[in-house]
C-alpha positions as CSV (number, residue, x, y, z in Angstrom):
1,X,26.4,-19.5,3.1
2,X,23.7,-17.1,3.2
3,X,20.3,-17.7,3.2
4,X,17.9,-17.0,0.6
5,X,14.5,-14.6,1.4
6,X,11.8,-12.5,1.5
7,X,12.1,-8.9,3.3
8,X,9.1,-7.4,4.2
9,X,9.6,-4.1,6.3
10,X,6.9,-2.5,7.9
11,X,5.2,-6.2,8.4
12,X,3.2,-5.2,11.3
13,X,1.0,-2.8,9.3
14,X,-2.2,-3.2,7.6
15,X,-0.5,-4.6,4.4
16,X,2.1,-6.1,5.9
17,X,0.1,-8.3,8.3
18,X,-1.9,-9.5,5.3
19,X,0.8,-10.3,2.8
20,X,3.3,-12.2,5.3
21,X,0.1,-14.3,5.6
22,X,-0.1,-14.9,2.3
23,X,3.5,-15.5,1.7
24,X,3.5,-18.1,4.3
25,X,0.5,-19.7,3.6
26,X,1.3,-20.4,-0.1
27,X,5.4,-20.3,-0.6
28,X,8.4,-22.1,0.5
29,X,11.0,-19.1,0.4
30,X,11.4,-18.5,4.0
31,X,10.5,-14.6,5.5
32,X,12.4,-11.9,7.2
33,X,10.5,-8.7,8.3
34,X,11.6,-5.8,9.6
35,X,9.3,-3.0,11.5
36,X,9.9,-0.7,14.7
37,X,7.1,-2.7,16.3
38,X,7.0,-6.4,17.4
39,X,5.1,-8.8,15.5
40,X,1.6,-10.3,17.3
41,X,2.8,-13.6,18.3
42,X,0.9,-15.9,15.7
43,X,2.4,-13.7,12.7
44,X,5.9,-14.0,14.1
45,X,5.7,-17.8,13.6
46,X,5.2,-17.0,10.3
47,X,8.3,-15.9,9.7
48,X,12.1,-16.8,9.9
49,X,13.1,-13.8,11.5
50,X,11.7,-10.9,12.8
51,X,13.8,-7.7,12.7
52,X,12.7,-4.6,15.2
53,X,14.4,-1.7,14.2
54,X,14.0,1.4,11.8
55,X,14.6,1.7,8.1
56,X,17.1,4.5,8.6
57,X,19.6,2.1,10.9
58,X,21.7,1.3,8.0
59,X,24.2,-0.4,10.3
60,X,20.8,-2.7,10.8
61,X,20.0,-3.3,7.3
62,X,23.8,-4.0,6.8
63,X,23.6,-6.9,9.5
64,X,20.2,-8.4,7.5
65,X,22.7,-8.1,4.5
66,X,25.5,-9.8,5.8
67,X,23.0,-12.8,6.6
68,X,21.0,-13.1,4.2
69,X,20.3,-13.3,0.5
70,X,17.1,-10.9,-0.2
71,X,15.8,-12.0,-3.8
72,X,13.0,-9.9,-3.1
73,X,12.0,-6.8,-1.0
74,X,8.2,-6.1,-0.3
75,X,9.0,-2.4,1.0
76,X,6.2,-1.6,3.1
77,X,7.1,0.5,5.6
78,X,5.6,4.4,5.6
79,X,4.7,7.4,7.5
80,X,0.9,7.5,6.4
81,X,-1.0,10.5,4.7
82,X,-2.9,11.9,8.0
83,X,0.2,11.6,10.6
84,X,2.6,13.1,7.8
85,X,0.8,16.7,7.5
86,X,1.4,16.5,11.5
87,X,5.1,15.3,10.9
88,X,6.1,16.5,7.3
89,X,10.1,16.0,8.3
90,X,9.6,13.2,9.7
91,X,7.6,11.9,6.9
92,X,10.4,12.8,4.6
93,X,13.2,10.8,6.0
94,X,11.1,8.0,7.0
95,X,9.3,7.6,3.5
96,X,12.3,9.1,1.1
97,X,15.6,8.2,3.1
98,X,14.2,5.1,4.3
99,X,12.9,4.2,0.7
100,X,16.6,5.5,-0.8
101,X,18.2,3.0,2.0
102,X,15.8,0.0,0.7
103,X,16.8,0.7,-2.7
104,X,20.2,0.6,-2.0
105,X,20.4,-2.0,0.1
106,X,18.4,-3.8,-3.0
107,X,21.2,-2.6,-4.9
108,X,24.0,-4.3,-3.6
109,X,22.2,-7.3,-3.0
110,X,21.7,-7.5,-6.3
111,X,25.4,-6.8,-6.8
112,X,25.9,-10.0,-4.2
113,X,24.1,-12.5,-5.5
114,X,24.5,-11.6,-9.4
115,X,20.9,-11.3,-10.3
116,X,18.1,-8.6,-10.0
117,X,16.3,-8.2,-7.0
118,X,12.9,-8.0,-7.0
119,X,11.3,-4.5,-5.3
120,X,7.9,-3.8,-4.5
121,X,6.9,-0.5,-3.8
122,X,3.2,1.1,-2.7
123,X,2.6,3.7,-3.8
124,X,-0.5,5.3,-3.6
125,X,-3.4,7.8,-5.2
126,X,-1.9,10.9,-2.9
127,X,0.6,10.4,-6.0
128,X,-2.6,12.5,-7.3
129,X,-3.6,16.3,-6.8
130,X,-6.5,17.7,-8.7
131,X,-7.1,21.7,-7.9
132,X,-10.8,21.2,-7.2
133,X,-14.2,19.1,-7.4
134,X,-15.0,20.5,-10.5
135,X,-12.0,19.2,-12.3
136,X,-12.2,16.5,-10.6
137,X,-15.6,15.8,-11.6
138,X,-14.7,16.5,-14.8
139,X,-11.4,14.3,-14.9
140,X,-13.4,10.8,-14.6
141,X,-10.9,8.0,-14.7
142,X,-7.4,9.4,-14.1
143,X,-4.6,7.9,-15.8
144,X,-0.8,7.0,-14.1
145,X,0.4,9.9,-15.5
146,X,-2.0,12.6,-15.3
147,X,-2.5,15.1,-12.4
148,X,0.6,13.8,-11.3
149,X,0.6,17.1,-8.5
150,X,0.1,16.2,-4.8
151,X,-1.0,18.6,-2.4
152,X,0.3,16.6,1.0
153,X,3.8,15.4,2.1
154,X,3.1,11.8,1.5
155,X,1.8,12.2,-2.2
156,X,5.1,14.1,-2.5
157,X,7.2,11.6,-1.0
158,X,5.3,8.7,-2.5
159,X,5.9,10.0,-6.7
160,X,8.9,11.0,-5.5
161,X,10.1,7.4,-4.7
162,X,8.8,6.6,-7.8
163,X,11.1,8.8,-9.6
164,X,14.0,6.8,-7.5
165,X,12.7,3.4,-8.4
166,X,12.5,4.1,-11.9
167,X,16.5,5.7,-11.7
168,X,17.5,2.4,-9.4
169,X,16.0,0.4,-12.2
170,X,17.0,1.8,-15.3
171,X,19.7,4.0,-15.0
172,X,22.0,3.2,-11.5
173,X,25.2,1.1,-12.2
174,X,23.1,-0.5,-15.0
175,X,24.1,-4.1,-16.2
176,X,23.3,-3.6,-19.6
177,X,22.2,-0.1,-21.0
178,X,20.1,-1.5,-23.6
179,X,17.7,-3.4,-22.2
180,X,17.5,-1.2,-19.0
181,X,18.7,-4.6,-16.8
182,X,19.8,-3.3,-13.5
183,X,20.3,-4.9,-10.3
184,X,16.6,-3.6,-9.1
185,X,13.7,-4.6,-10.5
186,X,11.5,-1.7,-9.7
187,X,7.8,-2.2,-9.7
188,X,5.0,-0.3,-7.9
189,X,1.2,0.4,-7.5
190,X,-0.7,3.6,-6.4
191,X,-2.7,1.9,-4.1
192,X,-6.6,3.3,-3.8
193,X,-8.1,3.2,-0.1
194,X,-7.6,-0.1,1.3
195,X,-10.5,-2.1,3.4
196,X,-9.2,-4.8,5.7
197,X,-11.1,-6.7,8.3
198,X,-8.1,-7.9,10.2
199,X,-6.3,-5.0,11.3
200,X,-7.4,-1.6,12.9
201,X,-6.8,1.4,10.5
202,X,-3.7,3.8,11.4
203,X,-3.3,7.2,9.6
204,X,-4.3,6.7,6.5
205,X,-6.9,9.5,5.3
206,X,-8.8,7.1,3.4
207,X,-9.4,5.5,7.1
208,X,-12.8,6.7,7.2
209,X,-14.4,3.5,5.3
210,X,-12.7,0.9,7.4
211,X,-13.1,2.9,10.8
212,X,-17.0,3.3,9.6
213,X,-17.3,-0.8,9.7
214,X,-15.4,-1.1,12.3
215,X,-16.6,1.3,15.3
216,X,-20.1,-0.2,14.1
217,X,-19.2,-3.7,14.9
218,X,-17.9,-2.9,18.1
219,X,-21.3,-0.8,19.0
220,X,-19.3,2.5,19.1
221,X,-20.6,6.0,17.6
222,X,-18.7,7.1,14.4
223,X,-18.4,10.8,13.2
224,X,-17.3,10.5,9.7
225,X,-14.4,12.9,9.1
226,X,-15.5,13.8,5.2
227,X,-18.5,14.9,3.7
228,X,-21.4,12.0,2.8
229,X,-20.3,13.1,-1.4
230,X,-16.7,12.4,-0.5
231,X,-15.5,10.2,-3.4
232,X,-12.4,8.1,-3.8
233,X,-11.5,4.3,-5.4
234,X,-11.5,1.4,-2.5
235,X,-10.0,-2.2,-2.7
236,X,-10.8,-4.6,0.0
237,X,-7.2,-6.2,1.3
238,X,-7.2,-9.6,0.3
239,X,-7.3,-8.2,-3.5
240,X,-4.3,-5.6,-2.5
241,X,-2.4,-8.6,-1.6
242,X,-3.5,-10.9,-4.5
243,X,-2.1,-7.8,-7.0
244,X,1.0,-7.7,-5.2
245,X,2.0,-11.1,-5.6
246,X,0.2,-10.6,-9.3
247,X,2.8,-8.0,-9.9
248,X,5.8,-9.3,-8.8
249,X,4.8,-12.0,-10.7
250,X,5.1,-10.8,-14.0
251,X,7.5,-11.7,-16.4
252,X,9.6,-8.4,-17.0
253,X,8.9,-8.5,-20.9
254,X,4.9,-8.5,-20.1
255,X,5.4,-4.7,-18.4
256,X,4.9,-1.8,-20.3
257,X,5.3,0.7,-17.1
258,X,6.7,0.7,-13.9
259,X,3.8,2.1,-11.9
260,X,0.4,1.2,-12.1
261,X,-2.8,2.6,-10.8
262,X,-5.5,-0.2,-9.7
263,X,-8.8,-0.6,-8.1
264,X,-12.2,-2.6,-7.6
265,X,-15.0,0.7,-6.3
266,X,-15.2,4.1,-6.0
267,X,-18.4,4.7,-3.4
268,X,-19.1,7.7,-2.0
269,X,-19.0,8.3,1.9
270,X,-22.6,7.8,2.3
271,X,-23.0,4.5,0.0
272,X,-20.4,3.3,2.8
273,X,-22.1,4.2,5.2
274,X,-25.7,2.5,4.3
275,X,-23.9,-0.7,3.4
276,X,-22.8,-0.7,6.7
277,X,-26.1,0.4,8.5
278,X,-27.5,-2.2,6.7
279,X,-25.2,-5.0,8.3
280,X,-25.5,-3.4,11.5
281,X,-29.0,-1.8,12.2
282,X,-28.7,1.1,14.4
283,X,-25.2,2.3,14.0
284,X,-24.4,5.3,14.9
285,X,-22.7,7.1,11.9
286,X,-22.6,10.7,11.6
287,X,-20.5,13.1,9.3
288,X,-18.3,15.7,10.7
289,X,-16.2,17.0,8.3
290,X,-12.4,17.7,9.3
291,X,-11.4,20.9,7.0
292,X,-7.8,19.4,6.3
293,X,-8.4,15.8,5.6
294,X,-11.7,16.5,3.4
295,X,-9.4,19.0,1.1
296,X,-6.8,15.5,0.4
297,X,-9.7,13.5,-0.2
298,X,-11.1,15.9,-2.4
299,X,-7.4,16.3,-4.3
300,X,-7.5,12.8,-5.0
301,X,-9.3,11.5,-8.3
302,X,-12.8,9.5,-7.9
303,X,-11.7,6.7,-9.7
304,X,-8.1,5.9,-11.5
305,X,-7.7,4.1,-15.1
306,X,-6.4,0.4,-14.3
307,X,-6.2,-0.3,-17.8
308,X,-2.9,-1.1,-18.0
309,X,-2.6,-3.2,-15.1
310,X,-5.2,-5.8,-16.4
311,X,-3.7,-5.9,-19.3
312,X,0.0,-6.4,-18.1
313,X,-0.7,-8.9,-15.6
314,X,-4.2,-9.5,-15.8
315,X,-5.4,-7.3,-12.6
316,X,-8.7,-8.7,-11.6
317,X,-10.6,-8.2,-8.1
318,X,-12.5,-10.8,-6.8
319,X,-14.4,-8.2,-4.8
320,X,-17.0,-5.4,-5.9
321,X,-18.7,-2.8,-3.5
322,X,-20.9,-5.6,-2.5
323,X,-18.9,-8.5,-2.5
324,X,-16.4,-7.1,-0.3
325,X,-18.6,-6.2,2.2
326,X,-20.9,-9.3,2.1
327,X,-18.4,-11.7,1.8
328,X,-15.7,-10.1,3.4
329,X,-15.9,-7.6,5.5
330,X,-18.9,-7.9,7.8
331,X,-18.6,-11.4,8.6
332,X,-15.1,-11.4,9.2
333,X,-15.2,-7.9,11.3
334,X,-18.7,-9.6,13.1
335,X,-16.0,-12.3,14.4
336,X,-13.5,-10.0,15.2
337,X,-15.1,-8.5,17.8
338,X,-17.8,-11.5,18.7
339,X,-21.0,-9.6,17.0
């Protein structure tokens, strides 16, 4: 008889490496990851069984199939924002095939077992595009569904997996055409800049606040690659992870949506920067704008509506600007690297 589980593919990125944690820490349902890179050896005896392999190896996920019975799939796995302007085919079958192979593969699970599966999906605020400052000065908090026009490869990829979450969930081989019951249950969040003190940013072109903390902790000199005005929404990991599991959560009746926007502070570049000046004296942070990655950042909205979310499932960061740094961030990066 198979064996019930939890996928989590690309486990050994920054999201990944926290929520297998917190999976493990608090649950009983046993883990399965899946990611092209080993697992550090204490998060791999976190887990059941560790997978190395790519997304677009169906003849892979078919074997993980055959073996066990998903009930839910934390799909985690991405080309991020930065690398994907490098690589945009790439980007495309890694973020859309491999997301269409998740969602099938969720599919027929579903179809195995004879219940929904649960899929998570982050998305993210490159979902976003907003033609210049000025509008998006103007355009204060942006709702899920406005300025839904992104000007990189990920933000296309990443609304356009939306699109097929919402088809897998309410229209593909649906069990009841009423109530919208399919085999996947299809829920996502656009994700603002994430801060984590455990893991070492990797792509992402909101890296600059994470890579500020870090590079101070470890004594190194940091030229910041936007402008000090540079404006986007921030959530410090743990809080990622908490809305996650908030999410999936939810009963289905309490959602009025199946993607929501969320997020705890929007600083700018520079009220990063002091905070961490502040906690380490005599860093060496300067600002060096790259041309590309400042116009994404500047395409993305200052700060996102997360009405809905708190509302729905009752969204709520423990961690402001200042908590997450005080609390969170510079004493846990200050023992990461022995400072």
């Amino acid at each position: 008889m198979r064996k019930p589980v939890v996928l989590i593919t690309g486990a050994a990125g920054e999201i990944g490496h926290a929520l297998v944690t917190r999976l493990s820490d608090g649950g009983s349902t046993p883990i399965v990851t899946l990611d092209l890179r080993p697992l550090d050896e204490e998060l791999e005896s976190r887990v059941t069984r560790h997978f190395t392999g790519s997304i677009l190896d169906r003849n892979l996920l078919d074997s993980i199939l055959a073996e066990f019975a998903v009930d839910r799939v934390f799909h985690l796995a991405a080309l991020l924002s930065t690398r994907a302007e490098f690589t945009p085919v790439t980007a495309h079958q890694v973020n859309v095939e491999g997301t269409l192979n998740l969602l099938e593969f969720a599919q027929q699970q579903g179809q195995s077992h004879g219940r929904p599966v649960l899929f998570f999906y982050p998305s993210s605020i490159a979902a976003y595009g907003l033609p210049d400052l000025e509008t998006k000065a103007r355009a204060g908090k942006v709702r899920e569904d406005e300025w839904n026009l992104p000007i990189t490869m990920y933000g296309c990829n990443k609304l356009y997996c939306e699109h097929l979450g919402r088809y897998y969930a309410r229209h593909y081989k649906q069990l009841d055409a009423e109530s919208h019951a399919g085999r996947v249950d299809f829920r996502a969040i656009r994700f603002p800049g994430l801060i984590s003190a455990l893991t070492v940013p990797s792509g992402g072109t909101s890296d600059y606040a994470p890579e500020m903390i870090h590079a101070a902790a470890q004594g190194k000199p940091y030229a910041c690659f936007v402008r000090p005005d540079a404006r986007i929404p921030f959530m410090a990991m743990p809080d990622a992870v908490e809305a996650i599991l908030a999410l999936a959560a939810a009963p289905p009746e309490a959602l009025t949506r199946l993607v929501y926007n969320i997020t705890a502070f929007n600083p700018s570049a520079e009220e990063i920067r002091e905070l961490v000046i502040d906690a380490f004296p005599g860093a060496d942070i300067t600002f060096k704008p790259d041309v590309k990655r400042q116009a994404i950042v500047d395409s993305w909205p200052a700060d996102v509506d997360d009405e809905a979310a708190r509302k729905d499932w009752g969204l709520s960061p423990r961690y402001g600007l200042e908590e997450a740094f005080r609390d969170y961030l510079i004493p846990t990066i200050r023992r990461r690297y022995g400072k």
